[in-house]
Structures are given as structure tokens and as C-alpha cells.
KOLVOLO-211317 format. One record per residue: residue number from 1; residue in three letters; chain; x, y negated, z negated of N, C-alpha, C in turn. Coordinates in pm, 1 decimal. Layout:
BEGIN
rec pos NUM&code ALA&unit A&neast X&nnorth Y&nup Z&caeast X&canorth Y&caup Z&ceast X&cnorth Y&cup Z
...
END
This chain:
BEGIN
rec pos 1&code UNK&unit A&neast 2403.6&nnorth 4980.2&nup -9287.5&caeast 2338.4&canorth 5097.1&caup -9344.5&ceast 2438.2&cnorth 5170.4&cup -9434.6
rec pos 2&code UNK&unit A&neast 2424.5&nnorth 5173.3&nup -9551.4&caeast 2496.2&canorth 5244.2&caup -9656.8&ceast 2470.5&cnorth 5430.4&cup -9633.0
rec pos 3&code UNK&unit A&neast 2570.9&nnorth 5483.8&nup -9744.8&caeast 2581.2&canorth 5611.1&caup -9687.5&ceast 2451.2&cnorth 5671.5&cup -9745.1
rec pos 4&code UNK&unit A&neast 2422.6&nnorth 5631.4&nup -9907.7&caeast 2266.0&canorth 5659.0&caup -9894.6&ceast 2190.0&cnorth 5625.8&cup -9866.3
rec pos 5&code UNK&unit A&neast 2152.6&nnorth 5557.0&nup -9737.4&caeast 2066.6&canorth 5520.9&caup -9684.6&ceast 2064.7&cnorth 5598.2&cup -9561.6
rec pos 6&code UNK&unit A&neast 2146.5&nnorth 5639.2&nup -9533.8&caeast 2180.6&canorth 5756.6&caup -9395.0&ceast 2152.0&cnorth 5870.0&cup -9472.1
rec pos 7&code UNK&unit A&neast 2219.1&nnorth 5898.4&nup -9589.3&caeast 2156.4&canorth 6033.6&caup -9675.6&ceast 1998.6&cnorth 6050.6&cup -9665.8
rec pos 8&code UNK&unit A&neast 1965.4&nnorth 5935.7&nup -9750.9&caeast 1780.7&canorth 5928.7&caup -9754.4&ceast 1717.1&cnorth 5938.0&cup -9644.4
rec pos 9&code UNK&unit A&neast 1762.5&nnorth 5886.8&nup -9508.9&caeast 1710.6&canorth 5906.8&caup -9414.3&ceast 1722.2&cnorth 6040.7&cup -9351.9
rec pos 10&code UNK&unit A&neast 1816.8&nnorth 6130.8&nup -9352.4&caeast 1783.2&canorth 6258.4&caup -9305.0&ceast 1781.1&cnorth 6324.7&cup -9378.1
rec pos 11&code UNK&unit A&neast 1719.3&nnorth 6290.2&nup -9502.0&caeast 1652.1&canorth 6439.1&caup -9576.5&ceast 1487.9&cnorth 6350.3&cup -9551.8
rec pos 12&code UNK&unit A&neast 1446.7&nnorth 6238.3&nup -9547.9&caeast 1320.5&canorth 6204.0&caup -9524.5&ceast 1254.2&cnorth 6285.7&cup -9349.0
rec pos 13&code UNK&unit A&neast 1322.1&nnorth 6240.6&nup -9275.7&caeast 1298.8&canorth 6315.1&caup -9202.4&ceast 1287.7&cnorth 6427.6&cup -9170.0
rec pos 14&code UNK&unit A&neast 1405.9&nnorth 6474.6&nup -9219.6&caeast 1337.8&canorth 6712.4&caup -9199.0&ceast 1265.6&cnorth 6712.7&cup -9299.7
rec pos 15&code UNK&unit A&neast 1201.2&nnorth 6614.5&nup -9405.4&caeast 1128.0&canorth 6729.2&caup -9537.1&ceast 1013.2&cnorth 6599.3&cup -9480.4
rec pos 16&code UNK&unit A&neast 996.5&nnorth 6482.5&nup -9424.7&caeast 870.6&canorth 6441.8&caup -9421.7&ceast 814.5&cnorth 6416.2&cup -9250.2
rec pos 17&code UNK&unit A&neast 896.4&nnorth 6424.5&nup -9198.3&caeast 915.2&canorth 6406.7&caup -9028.8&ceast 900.1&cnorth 6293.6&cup -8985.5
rec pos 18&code UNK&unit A&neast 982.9&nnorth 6267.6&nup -8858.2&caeast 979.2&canorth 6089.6&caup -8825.0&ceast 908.4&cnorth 6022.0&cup -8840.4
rec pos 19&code UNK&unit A&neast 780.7&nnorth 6008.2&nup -8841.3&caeast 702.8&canorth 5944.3&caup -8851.9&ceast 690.4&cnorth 5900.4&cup -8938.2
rec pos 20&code UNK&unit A&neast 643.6&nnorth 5960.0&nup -9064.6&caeast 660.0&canorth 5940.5&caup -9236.4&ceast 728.1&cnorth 5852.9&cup -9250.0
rec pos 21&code UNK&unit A&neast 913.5&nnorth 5926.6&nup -9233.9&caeast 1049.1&canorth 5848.1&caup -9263.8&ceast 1051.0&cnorth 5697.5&cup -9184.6
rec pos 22&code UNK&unit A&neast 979.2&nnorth 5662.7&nup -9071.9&caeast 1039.7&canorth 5559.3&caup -8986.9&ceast 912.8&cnorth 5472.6&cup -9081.1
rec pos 23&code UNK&unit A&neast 755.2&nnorth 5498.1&nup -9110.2&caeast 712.8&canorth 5439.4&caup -9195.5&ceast 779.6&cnorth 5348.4&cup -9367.1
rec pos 24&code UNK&unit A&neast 860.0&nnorth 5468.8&nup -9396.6&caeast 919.9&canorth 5394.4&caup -9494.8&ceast 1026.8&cnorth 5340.3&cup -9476.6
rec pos 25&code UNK&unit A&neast 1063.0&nnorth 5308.5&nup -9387.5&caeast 1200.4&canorth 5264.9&caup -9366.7&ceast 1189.3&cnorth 5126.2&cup -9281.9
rec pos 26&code UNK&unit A&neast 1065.5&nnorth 5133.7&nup -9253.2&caeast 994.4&canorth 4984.4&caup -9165.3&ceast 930.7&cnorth 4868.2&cup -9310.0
rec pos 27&code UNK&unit A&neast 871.1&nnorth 4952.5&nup -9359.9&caeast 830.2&canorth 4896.4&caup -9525.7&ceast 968.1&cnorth 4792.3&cup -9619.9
rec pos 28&code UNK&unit A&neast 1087.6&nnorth 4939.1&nup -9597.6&caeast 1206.1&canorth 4874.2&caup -9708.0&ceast 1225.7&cnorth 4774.8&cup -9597.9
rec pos 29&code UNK&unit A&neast 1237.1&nnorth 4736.6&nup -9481.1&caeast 1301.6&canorth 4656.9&caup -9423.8&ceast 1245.6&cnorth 4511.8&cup -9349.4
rec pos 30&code UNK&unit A&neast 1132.9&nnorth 4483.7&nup -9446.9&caeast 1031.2&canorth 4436.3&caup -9358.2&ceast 1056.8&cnorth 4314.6&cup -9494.4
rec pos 31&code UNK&unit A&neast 1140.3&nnorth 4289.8&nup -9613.7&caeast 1124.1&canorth 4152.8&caup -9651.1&ceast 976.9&cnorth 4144.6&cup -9734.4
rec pos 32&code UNK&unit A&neast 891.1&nnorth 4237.0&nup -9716.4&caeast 764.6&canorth 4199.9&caup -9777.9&ceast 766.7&cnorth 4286.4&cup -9890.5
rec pos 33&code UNK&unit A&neast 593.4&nnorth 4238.2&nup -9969.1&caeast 595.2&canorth 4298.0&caup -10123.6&ceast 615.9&cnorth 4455.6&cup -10115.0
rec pos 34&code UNK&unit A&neast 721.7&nnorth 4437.8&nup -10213.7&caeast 765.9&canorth 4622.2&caup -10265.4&ceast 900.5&cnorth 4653.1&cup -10199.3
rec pos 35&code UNK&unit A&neast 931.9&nnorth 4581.6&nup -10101.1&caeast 984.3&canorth 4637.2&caup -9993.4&ceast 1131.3&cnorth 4719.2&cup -10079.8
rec pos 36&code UNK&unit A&neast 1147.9&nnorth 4665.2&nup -10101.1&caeast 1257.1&canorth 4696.5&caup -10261.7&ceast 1264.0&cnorth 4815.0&cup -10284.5
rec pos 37&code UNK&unit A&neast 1113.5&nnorth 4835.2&nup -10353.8&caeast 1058.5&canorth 5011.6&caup -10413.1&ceast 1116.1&cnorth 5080.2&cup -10289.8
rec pos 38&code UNK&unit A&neast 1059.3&nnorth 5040.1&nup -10149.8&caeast 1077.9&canorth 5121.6&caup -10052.5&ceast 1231.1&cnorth 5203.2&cup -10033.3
rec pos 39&code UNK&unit A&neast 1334.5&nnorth 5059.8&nup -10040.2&caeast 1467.6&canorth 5075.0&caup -10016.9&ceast 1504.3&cnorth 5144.2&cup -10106.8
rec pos 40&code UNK&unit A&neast 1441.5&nnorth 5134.4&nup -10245.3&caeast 1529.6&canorth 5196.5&caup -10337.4&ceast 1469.2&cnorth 5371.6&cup -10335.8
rec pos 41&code UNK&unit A&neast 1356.1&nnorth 5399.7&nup -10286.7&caeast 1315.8&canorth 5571.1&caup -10285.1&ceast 1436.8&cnorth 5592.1&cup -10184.6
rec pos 42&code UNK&unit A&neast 1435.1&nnorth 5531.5&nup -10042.9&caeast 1528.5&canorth 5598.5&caup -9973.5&ceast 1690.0&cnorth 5613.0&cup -10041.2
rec pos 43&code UNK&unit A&neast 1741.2&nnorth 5470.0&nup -10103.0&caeast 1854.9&canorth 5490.7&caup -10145.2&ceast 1883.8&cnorth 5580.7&cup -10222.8
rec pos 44&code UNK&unit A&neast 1779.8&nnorth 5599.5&nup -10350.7&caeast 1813.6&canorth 5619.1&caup -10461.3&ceast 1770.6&cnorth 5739.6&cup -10502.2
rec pos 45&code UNK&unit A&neast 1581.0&nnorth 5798.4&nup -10430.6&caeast 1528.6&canorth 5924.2&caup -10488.6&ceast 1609.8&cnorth 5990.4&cup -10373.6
rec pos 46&code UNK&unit A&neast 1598.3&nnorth 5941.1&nup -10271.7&caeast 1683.7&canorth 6073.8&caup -10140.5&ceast 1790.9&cnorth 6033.0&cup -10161.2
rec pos 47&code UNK&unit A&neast 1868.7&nnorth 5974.6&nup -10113.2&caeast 2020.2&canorth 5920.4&caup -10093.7&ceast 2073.5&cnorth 5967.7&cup -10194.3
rec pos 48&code UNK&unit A&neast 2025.1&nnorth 6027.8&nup -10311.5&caeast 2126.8&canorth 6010.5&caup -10402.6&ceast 2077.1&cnorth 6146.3&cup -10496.6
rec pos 49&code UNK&unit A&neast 1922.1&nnorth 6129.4&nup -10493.2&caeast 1922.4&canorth 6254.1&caup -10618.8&ceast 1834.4&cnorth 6383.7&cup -10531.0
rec pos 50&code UNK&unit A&neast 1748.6&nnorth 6339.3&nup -10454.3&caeast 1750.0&canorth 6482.0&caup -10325.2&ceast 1849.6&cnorth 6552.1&cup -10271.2
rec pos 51&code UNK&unit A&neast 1954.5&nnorth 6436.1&nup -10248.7&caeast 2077.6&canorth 6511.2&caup -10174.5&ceast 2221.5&cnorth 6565.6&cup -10227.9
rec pos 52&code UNK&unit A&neast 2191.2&nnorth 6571.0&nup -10366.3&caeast 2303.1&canorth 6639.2&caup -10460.2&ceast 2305.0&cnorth 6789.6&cup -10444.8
rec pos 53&code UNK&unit A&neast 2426.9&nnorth 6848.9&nup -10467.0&caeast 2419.7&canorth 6952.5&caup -10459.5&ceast 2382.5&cnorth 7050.2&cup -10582.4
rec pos 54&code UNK&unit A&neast 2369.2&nnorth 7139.7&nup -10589.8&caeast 2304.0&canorth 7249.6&caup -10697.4&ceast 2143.1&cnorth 7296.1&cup -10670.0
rec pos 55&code UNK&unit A&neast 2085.4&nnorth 7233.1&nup -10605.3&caeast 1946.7&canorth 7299.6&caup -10617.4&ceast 1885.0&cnorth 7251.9&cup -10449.9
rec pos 56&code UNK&unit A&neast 1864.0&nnorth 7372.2&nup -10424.2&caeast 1795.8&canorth 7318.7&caup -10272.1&ceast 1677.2&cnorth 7281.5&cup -10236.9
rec pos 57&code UNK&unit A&neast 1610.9&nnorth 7207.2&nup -10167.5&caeast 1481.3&canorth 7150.1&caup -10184.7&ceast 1374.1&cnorth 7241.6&cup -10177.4
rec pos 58&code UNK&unit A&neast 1354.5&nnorth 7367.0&nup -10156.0&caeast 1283.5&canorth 7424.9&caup -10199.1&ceast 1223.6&cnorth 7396.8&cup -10343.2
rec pos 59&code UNK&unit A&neast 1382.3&nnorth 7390.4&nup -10414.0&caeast 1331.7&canorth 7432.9&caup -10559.4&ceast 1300.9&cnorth 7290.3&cup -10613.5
rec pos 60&code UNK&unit A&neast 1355.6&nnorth 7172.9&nup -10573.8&caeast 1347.8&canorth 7077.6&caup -10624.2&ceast 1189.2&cnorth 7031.9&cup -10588.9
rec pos 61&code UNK&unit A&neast 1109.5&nnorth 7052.3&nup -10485.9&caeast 1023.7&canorth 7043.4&caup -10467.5&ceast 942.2&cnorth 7083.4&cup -10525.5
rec pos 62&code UNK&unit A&neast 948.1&nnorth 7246.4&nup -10610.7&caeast 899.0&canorth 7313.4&caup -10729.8&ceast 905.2&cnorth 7202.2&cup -10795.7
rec pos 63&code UNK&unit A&neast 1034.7&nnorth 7144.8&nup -10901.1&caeast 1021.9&canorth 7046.3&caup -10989.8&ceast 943.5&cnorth 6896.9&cup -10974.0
rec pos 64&code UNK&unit A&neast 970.8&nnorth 6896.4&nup -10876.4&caeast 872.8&canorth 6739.5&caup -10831.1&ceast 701.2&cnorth 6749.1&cup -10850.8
rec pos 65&code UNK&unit A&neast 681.9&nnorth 6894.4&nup -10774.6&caeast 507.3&canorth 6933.4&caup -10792.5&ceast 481.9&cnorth 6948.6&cup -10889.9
rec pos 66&code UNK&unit A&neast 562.1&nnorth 7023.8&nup -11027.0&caeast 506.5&canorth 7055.0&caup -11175.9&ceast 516.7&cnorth 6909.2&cup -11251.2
rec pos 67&code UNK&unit A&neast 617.6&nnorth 6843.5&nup -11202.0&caeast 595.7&canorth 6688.4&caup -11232.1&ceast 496.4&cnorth 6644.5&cup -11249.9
rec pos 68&code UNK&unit A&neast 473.9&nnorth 6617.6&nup -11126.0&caeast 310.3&canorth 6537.1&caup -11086.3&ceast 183.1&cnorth 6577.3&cup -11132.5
rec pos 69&code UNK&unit A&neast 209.8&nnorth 6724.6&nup -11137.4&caeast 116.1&canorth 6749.1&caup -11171.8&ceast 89.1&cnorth 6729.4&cup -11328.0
rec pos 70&code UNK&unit A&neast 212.1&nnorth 6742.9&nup -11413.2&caeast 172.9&canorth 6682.4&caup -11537.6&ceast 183.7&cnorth 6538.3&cup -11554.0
rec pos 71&code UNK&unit A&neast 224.3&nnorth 6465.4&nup -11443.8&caeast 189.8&canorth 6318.5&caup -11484.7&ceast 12.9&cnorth 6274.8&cup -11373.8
rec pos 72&code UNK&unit A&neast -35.2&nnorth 6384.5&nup -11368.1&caeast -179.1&canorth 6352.3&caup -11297.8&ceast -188.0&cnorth 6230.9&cup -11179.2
rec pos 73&code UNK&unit A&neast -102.3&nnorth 6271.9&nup -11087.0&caeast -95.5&canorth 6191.2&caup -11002.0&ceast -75.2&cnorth 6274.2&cup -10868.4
rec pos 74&code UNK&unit A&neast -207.0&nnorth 6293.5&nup -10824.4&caeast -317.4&canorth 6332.6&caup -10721.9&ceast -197.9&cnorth 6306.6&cup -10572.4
rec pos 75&code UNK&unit A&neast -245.0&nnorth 6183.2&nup -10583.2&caeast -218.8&canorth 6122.2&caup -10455.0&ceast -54.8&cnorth 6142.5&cup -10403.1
rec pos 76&code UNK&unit A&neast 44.4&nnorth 6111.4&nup -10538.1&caeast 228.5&canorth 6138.4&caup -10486.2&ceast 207.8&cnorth 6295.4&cup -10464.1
rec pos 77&code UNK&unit A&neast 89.6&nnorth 6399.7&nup -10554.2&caeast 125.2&canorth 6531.7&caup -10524.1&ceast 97.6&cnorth 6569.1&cup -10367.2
rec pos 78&code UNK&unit A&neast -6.2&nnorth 6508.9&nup -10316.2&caeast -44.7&canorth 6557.1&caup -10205.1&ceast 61.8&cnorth 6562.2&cup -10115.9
rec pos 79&code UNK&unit A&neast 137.9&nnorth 6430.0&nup -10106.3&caeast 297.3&canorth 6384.5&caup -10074.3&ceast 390.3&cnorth 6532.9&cup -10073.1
rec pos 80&code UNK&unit A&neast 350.0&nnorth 6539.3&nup -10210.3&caeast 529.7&canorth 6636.6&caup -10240.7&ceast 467.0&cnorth 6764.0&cup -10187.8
rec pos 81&code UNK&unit A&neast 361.9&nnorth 6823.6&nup -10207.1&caeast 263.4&canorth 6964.2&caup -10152.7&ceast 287.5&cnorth 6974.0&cup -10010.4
rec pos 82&code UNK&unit A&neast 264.1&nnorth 6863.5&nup -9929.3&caeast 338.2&canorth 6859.1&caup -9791.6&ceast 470.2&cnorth 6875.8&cup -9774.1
rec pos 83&code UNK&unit A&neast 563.1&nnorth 6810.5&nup -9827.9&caeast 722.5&canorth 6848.2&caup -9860.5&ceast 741.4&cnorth 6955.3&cup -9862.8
rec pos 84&code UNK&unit A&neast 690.1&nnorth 7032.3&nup -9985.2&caeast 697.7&canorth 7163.4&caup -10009.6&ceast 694.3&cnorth 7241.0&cup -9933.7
rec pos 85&code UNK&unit A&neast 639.8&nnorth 7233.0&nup -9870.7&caeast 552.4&canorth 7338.7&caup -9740.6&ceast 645.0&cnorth 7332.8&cup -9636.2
rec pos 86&code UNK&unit A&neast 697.4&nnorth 7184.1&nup -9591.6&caeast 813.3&canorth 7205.6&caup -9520.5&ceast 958.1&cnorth 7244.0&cup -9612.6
rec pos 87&code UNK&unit A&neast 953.5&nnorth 7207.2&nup -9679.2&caeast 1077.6&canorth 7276.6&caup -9765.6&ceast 1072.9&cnorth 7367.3&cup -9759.7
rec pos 88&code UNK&unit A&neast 963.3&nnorth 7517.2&nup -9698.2&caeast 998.1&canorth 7643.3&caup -9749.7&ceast 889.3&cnorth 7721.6&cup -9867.1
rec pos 89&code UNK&unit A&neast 819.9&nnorth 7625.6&nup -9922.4&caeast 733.8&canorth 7677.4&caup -10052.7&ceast 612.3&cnorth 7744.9&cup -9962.6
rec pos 90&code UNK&unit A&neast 568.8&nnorth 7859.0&nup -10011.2&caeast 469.1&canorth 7914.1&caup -9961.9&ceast 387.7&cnorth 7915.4&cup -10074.1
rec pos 91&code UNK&unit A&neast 220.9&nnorth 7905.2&nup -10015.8&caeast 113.6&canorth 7896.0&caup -10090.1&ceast 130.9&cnorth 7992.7&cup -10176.6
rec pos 92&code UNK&unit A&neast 131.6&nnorth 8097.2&nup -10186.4&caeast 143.3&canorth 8189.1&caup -10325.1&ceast 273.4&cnorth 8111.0&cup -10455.6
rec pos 93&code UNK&unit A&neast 372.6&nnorth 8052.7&nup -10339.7&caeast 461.9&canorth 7976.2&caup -10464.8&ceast 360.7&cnorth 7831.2&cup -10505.2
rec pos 94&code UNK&unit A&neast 311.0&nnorth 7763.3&nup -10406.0&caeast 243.4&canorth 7675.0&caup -10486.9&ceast 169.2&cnorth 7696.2&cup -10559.4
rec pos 95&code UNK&unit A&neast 90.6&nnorth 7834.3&nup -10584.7&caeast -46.0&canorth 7878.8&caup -10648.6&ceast 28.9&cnorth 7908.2&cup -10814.5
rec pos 96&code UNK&unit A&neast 173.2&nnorth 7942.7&nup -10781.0&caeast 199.8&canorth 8004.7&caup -10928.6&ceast 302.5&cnorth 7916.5&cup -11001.8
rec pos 97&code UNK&unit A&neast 322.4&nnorth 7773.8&nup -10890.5&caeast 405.0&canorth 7663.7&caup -10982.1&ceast 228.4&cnorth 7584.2&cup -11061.2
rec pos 98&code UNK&unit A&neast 147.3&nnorth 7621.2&nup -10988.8&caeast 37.5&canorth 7535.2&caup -11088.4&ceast 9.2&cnorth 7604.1&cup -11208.6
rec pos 99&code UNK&unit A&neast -13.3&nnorth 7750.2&nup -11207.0&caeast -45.1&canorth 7835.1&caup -11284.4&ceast 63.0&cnorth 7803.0&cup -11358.7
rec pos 100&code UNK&unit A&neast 201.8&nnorth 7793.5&nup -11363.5&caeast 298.3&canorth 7760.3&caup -11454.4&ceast 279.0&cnorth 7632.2&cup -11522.0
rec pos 101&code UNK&unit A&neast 251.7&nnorth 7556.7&nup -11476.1&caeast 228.0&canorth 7440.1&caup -11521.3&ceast 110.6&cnorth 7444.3&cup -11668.0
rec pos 102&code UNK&unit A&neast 6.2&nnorth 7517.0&nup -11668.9&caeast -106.3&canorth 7536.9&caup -11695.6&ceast -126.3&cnorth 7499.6&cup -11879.9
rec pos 103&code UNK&unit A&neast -38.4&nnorth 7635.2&nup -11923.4&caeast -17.4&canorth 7628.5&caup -12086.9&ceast 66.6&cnorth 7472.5&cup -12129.6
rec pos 104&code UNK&unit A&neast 136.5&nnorth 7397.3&nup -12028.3&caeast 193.0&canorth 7261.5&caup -12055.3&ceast 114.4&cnorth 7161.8&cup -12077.8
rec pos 105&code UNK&unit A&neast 31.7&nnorth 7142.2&nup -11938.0&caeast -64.3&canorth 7025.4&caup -11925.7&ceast -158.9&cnorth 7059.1&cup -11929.9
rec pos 106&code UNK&unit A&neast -246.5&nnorth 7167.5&nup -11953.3&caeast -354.9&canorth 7176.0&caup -11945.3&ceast -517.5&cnorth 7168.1&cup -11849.4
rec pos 107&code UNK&unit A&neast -603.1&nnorth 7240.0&nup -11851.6&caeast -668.9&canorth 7250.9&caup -11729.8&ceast -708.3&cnorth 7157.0&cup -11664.7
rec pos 108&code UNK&unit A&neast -713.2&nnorth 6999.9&nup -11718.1&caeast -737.7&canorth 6892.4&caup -11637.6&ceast -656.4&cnorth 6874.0&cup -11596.2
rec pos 109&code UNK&unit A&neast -552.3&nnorth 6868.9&nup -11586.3&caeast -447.0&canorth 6798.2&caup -11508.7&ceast -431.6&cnorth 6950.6&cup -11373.1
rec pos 110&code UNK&unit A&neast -467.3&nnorth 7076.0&nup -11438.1&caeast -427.7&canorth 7145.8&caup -11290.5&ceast -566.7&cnorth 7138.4&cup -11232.7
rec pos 111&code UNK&unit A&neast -659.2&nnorth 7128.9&nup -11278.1&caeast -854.4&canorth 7148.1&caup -11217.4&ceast -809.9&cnorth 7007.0&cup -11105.6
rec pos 112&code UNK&unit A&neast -704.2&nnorth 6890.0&nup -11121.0&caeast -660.7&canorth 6779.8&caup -11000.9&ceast -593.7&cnorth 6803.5&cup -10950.1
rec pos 113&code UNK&unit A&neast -486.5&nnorth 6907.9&nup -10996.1&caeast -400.7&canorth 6909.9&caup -10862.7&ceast -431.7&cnorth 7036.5&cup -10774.0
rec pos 114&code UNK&unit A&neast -551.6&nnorth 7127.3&nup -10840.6&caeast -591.1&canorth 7245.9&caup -10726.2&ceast -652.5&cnorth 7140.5&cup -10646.1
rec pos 115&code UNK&unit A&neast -728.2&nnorth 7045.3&nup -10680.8&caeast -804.5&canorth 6995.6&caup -10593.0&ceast -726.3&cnorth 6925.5&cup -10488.4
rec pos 116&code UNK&unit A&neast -629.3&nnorth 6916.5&nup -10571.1&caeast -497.9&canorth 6818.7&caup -10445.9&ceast -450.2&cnorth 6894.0&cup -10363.1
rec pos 117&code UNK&unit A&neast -431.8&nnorth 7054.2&nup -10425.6&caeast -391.1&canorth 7135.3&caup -10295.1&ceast -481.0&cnorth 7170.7&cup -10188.3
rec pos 118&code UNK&unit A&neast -596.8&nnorth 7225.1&nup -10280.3&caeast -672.5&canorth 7262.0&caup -10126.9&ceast -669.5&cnorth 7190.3&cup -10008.1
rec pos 119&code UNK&unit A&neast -713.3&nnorth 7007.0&nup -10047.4&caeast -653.6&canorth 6939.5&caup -9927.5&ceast -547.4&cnorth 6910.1&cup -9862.5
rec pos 120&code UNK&unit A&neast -458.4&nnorth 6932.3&nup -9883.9&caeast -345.0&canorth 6984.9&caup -9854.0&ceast -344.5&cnorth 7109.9&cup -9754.8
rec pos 121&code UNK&unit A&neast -374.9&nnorth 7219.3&nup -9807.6&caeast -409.6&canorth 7367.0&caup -9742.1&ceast -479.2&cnorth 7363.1&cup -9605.0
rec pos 122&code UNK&unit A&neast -593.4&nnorth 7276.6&nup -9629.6&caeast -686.1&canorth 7287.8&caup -9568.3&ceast -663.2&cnorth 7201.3&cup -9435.6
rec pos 123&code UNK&unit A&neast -569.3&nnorth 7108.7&nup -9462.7&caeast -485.7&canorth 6997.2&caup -9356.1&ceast -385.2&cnorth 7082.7&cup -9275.6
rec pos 124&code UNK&unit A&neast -340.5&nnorth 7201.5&nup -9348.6&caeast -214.9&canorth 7289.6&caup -9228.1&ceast -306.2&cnorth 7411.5&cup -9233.1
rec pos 125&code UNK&unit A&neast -423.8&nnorth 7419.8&nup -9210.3&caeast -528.7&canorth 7539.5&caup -9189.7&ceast -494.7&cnorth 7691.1&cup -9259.2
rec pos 126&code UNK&unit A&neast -434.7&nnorth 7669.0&nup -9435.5&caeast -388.0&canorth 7720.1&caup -9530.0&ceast -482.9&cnorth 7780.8&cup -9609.1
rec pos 127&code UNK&unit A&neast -598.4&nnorth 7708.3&nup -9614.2&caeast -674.7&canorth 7690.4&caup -9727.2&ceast -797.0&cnorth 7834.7&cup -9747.0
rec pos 128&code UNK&unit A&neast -787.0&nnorth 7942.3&nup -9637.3&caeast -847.8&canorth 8060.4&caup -9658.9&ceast -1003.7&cnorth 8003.3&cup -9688.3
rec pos 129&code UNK&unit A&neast -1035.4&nnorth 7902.1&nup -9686.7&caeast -1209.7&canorth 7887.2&caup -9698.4&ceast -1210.0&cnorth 7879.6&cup -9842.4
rec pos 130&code UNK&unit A&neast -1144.7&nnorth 7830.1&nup -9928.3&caeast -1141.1&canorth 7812.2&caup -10086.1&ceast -1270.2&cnorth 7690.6&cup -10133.7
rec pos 131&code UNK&unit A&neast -1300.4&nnorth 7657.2&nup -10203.0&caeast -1373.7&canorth 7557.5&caup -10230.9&ceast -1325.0&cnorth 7484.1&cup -10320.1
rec pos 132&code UNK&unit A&neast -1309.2&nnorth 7361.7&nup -10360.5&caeast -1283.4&canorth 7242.7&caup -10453.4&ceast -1369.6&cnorth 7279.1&cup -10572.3
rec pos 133&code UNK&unit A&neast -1364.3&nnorth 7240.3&nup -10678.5&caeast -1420.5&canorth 7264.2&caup -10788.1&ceast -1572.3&cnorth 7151.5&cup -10769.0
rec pos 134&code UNK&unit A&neast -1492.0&nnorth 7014.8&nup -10716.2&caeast -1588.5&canorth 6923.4&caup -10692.7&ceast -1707.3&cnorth 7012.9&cup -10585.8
rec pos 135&code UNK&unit A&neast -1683.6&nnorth 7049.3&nup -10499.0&caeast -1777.2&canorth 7122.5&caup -10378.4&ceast -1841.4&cnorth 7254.0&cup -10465.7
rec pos 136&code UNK&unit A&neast -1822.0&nnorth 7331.3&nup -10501.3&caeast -1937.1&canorth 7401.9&caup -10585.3&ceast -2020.1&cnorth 7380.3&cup -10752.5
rec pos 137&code UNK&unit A&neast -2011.0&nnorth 7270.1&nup -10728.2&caeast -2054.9&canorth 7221.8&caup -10852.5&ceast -2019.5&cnorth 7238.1&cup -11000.6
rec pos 138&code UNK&unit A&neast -1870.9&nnorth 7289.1&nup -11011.5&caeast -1808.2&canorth 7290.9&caup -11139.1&ceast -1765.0&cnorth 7140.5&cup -11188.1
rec pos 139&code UNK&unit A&neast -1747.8&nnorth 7056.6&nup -11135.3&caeast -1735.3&canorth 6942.1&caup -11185.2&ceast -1829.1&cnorth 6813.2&cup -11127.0
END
């Protein structure tokens, strides 16, 4: 086990919890398709660029969510929206990294990732009774 691989592994674990982390770490080590991708998120996105110093995962988690959200990808946000939340981000900060996002990417790309949060919200009983855009018939 290399040192980023001990790095990646305990920042996977406090920001995604054992379970998550022992999932991906059964994946990189399992010889099968991807398994690679697997080894290399732990080595390379944690081991190496999560666990640098200058910015604490709070904030980096900010940068990862305005990411996604301008590369419209639903499914890694739901991922990092959970992170977040254990990182420290509170719903009013997630409400105003989307709103930041807004004048960049534009309302389709945030009209998917509100929708990505609510489920999210609504999974750590966050979600104040909000509705999806899909659920009241705006889209």
C-alpha cells in the first residue's frame, strides 16, 4: 500500500464513510474492468489532490460541486453533495454555490443540479418539503 493510497483512504473514509471507501477500494483491487479508474481516484483524486494542503475540504468540495454542476453531471454531483455535507457545507452554502454557479452555466445545468440536491436533502431529511421542478410540473 503506497502512501497515497493510505492518504486516499482516510480522506475517503471521513468525507465518504467505510462503507463507500471499502466499496472502492474492493473495485481498485479486484483485477476487473476499470479497476484502474478505481485505484487511480484513490491514488490520485484523494491521495494526492484532496489531500494537499491550502484549501480544506469544505472548500474544495465548494469547487468540485460548481464543477459538476457545470459539467451537468447529476449523478458524480449527488456523490460530492453528500461529501459536502459531511465536509461541513451547509444547505444555505449549497443553495448559494448553485446560485453562483448560475450567470456561468446557465439555468439548465442548475434546474439538474437543484434537482440533484433536493435528493440529496431529502436523503439526510434536509429537504424542508421543497419540490423538484420535475414534481410540480415545471418541466
Amino acid at each position: 500500500m503506497s502512501d497515497k493510497w493510505q492518504a486516499g483512504h482516510e480522506l475517503m473514509v471521513k468525507m465518504m464513510g467505510p462503507d463507500f471507501a471499502k466499496a472502492i477500494e474492493n473495485s481498485a483491487s479486484s483485477g476487473a474492468f476499470a479497476s484502474d479508474v478505481a485505484r487511480m481516484a484513490i491514488e490520485h483524486a484523494f491521495g494526492s489532490v484532496w489531500a494537499r494542503p491550502g484549501l480544506d475540504l469544505k472548500h474544495r468540495s465548494a469547487v468540485v460541486i460548481g464543477t459538476l454542476i457545470a459539467q451537468h453531471q447529476p449523478d458524480e454531483l449527488k456523490n460530492h453533495l453528500r461529501f459536502g455535507l459531511n465536509n461541513g457545507l451547509t444547505v444555505l452554502e449549497i443553495q448559494e454555490i448553485i446560485i453562483q454557479t448560475l450567470p456561468y452555466v446557465g439555468f439548465p445545468a442548475v434546474s439538474s443540479a437543484l434537482g440533484a440536491t433536493i435528493e440529496v436533502l431529502r436523503e439526510r431529511g434536509l429537504d424542508d418539503g421543497v419540490s423538484k421542478a420535475s414534481e410540480t410540473g415545471l418541466l
